[in-house]
N, C-alpha and C positions, 0 to 999 in steps of 0.2 A: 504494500500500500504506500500510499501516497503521501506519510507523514509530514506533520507542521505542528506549532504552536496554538497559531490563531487561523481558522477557516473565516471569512467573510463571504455571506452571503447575498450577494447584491453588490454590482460597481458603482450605485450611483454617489452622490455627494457624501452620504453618511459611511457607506461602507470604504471608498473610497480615500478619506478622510481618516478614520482611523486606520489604515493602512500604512497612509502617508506620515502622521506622527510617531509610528512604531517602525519607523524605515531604519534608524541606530541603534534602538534598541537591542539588536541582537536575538529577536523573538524572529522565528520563520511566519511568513504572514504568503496564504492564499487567499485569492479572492475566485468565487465561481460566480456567474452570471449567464441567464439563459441568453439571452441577448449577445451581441455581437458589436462591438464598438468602432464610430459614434453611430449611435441608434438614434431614429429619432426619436424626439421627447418634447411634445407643447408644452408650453409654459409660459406663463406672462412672464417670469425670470430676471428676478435684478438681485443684485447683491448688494449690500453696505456696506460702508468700510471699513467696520466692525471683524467682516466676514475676509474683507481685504487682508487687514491686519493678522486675522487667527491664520490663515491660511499662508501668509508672506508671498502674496501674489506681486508680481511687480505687473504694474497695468500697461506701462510703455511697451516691455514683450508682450504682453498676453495681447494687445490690439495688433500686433503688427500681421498676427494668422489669424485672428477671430472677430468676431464683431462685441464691439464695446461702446456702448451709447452712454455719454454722461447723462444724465439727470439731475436738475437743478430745484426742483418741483414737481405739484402736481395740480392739477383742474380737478375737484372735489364737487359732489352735486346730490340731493335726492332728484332719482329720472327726470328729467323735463323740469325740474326746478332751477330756482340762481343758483347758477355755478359759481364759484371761488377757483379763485385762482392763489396758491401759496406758490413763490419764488423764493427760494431760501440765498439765492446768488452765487452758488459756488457746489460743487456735483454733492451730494446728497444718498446716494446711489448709484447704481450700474447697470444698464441692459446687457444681457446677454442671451446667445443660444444656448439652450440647456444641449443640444445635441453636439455643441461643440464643447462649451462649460466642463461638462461630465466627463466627454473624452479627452480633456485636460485634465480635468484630477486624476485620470487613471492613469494616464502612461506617466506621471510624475512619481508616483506613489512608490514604487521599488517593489512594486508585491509580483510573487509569480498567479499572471492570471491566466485564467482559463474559461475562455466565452463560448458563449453558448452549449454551455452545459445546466441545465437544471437539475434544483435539487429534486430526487426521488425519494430517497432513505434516509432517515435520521435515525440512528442509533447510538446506545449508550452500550459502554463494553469497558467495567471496569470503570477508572477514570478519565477516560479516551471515550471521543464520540467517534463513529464512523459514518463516515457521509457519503451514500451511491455506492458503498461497498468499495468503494477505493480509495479513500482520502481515510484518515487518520488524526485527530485535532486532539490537544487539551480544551479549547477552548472554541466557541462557535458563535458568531455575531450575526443576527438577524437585518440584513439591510437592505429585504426585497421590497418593500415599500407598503403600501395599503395591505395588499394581501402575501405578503410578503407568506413563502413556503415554511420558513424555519418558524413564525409567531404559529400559522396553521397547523405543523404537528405537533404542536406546543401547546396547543387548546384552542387558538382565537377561531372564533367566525366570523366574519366579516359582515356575512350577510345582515348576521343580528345586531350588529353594533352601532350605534348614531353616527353616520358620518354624514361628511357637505358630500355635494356631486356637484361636478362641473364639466361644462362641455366648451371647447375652446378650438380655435385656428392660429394657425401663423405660416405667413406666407412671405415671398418677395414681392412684393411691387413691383407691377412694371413702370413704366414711363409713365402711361395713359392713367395709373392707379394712385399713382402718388400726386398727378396733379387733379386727384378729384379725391384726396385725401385733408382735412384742415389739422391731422393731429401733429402736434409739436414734436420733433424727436426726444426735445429736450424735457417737456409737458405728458408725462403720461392722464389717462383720463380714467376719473373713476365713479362709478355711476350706483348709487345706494340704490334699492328697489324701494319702494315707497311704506313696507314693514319690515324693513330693515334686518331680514332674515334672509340677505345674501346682497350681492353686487356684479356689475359688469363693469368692466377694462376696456378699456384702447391702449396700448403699448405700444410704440413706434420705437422700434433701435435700426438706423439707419433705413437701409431698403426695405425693411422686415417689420411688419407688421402683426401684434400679435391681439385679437378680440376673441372675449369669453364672458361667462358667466359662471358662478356657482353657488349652491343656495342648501342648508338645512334640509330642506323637504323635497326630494328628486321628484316627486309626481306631478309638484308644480313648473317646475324644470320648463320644458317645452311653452309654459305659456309666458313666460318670465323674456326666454329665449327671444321670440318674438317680439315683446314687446321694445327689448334691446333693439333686435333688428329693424324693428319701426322707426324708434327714436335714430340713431344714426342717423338713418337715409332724409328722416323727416328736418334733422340740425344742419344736414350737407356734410358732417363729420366724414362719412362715407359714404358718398355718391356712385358707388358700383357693387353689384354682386357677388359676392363671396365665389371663390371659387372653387370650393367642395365644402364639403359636410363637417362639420367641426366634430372632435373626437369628444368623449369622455372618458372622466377618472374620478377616483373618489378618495377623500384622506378622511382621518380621523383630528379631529381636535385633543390638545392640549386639558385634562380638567376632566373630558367625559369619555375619552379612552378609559376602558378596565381590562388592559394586557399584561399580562404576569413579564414585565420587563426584564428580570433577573433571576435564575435560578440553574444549580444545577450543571454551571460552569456555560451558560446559552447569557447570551445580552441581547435585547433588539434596541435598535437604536432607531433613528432616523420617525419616516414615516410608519416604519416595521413597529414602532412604539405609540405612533399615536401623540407626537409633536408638535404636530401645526398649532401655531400660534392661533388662540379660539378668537379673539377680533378679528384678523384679515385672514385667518387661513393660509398664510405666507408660511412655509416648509424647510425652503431653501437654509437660512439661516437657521433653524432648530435642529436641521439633519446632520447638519455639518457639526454643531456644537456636540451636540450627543454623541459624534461618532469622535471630537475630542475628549470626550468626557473620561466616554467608554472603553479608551489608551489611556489614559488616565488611570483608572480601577484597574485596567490588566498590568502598569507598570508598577503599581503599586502594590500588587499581590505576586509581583514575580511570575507575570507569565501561568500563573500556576490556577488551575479553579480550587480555590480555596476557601475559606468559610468566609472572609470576610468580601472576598471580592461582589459578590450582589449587594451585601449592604453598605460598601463605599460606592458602588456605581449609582444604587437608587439615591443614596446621600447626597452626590455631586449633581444629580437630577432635580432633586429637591429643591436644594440651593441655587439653582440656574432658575428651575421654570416652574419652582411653586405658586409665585406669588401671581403668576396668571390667571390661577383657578378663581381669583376674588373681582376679576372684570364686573364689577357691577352692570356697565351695559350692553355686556354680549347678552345678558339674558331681559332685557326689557321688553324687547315685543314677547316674552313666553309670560307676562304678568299682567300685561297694559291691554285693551281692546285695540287694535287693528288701525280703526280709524285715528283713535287719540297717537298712538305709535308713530303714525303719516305726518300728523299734524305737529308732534315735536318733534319728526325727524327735517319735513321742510325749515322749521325753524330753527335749528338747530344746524344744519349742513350750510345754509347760510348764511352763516356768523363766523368772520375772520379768525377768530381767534382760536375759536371752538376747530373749525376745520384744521388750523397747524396745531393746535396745541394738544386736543384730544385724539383727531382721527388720523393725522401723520404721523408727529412729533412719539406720539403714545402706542396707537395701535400698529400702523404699519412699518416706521423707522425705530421704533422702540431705542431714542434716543436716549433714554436714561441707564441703558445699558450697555457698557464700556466692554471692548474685545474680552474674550475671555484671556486668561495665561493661566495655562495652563504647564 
């Protein structure tokens, strides 16, 4: 067999990531992924430079092969209501492909990978997992994402669990699309639905254009969908026809996740844990931190599944993203009638301060929260 220290499962940012800070360590690190790299991957997709710093990205290389959109702000709005405009005057954020993104953390990382291979078998044998009957681990990192394979033989169901759903595009522009496009590269746009139980995007990073939606309750999905699609064409935002069918995906929130995260020398990190940040559902950032977290508890236990390794790994989880669980406003339309919900969100989304200071600053740049060091 195919002996290692640490197996990872899933390339994307989480698994990735911790890869990548275990690259000195002197631990043998594999990574398997069904997938085959760069794969595609929608995503509205920006980073902060939070995510800059944990990661020691230098952005000058990283633009020179990839697409790198500064972002200085954003256009904040409940649908068809006053929109706000926050310029914070200097990049704030990062567009990026997740298709490229991802295949950048990987081949940085030092791990011996092996794509497209999924996982089948998870077995325990002694203190040794064996994975697919050929691979050989102390240790096993869950970082296939929503329905990540290693959280499913581990107990989760997906199906039953409250997640958002979203369905999204991104494409190139052509010529004729960009000049019947009004969105800022610089200005992403962000569009509250009117009971505040989800929102739609415009993301412009260069030629690439990325619109979606994702919302609490998938069954209303499609009509939400629509009404996005209305607004655009009816503002002129986007004056031309999508050019296929937008995908969907589904994550778990941060708070109403209940995945057994740690146990048994297994970690899930990333989305495989149920991280999304429960204000904006933003991933990126949660996945990557967890997946330092979770190098973090494995250098700290020596490599080893040891007794205290789960409870330093949920401890350093704690300490990162407990205090999310207490968002007083992700849960006000589940307390307030529908209509009154409308009417404090149009007044509310249109109020300077309230739009940088709560729905930016707070929910989606979570400025108050300095890189990790890890």
């Amino acid at each position: 067999m195919d002996a290692c220290d640490v197996l990872i499962v899933g390339a994307g940012p989480a698994g990735s990531s911790c890869a990548w800070k275990l690259r000195d360590s002197g631990l043998s690190v594999v990574i398997l992924d069904r997938q085959t790299f760069p794969r595609d991957k929608v995503c509205g997709g920006w980073i902060t430079p939070p995510v800059v710093a944990e990661l020691e990205i230098d952005l000058e290389e990283y633009s020179r092969g990839h697409v790198l959109q500064n972002f200085q702000g954003f256009r904040t709005s409940r649908m068809g209501s006053r929109e706000v405009e926050t310029d914070y005057g200097r990049p704030i954020s990062y567009g990026i492909r997740r298709c490229e993104f991802d295949d950048f953390l990987l081949k940085r990382c030092r791990a011996r990978i092996h794509q497209g291979v999924p996982l089948a078998r998870l077995e325990q044998s002694g203190d040794r997992w064996i994975v697919n009957g050929q691979y050989k681990a102390r240790l096993v990192i869950g970082a296939g994402g929503h329905f990540c394979p290693v959280a499913r033989l581990r107990g989760a169901n997906a199906r039953h669990e409250v997640s958002v759903a979203a369905q999204e595009i991104e494409f190139e522009m052509s010529e004729t699309q960009r000049n019947q496009c009004s969105i800022r590269p610089e200005i992403p746009e962000l569009y509250f639905c009117p009971d505040m139980k989800g929102y739609g995007w415009c993301v412009r990073k260069k030629n690439f254009l990325n619109i979606g939606l994702g919302r609490l309750d998938p069954h209303v999905l499609p009509h939400h969908l629509a009404a996005l699609g209305s607004f655009l064409k009816k503002t002129r935002k986007i004056a031309f026809d999508l050019p296929r069918k937008m995908v969907g995906h589904s994550y778990l929130l941060y708070g109403y996740a209940k995945r057994n995260v740690a146990g048994d020398g297994v970690l899930l990190i990333g989305d495989a844990a149920g991280l999304a940040y429960s204000q904006s559902g933003e991933g990126i950032r949660p996945a990557i931190e967890s997946g330092l977290l979770a190098s973090k508890a494995i250098l700290a236990a020596g490599g080893a599944n040891s007794p205290t390794l789960s409870e330093t790994y949920r401890g350093l989880l704690g300490q990162r993203f407990g205090k999310v669980q207490e968002e007083w406003a992700f849960n006000i339309g589940c307390h307030l009638p529908t209509r009154l919900v409308s009417s404090l969100a149009r007044i509310l989304l249109a109020n300077q301060w309230f739009s940088r200071r709560v729905i930016l600053d707070r929910w989606f740049l979570h400025c108050d929260e300095p890189a990790l060091v890890c």
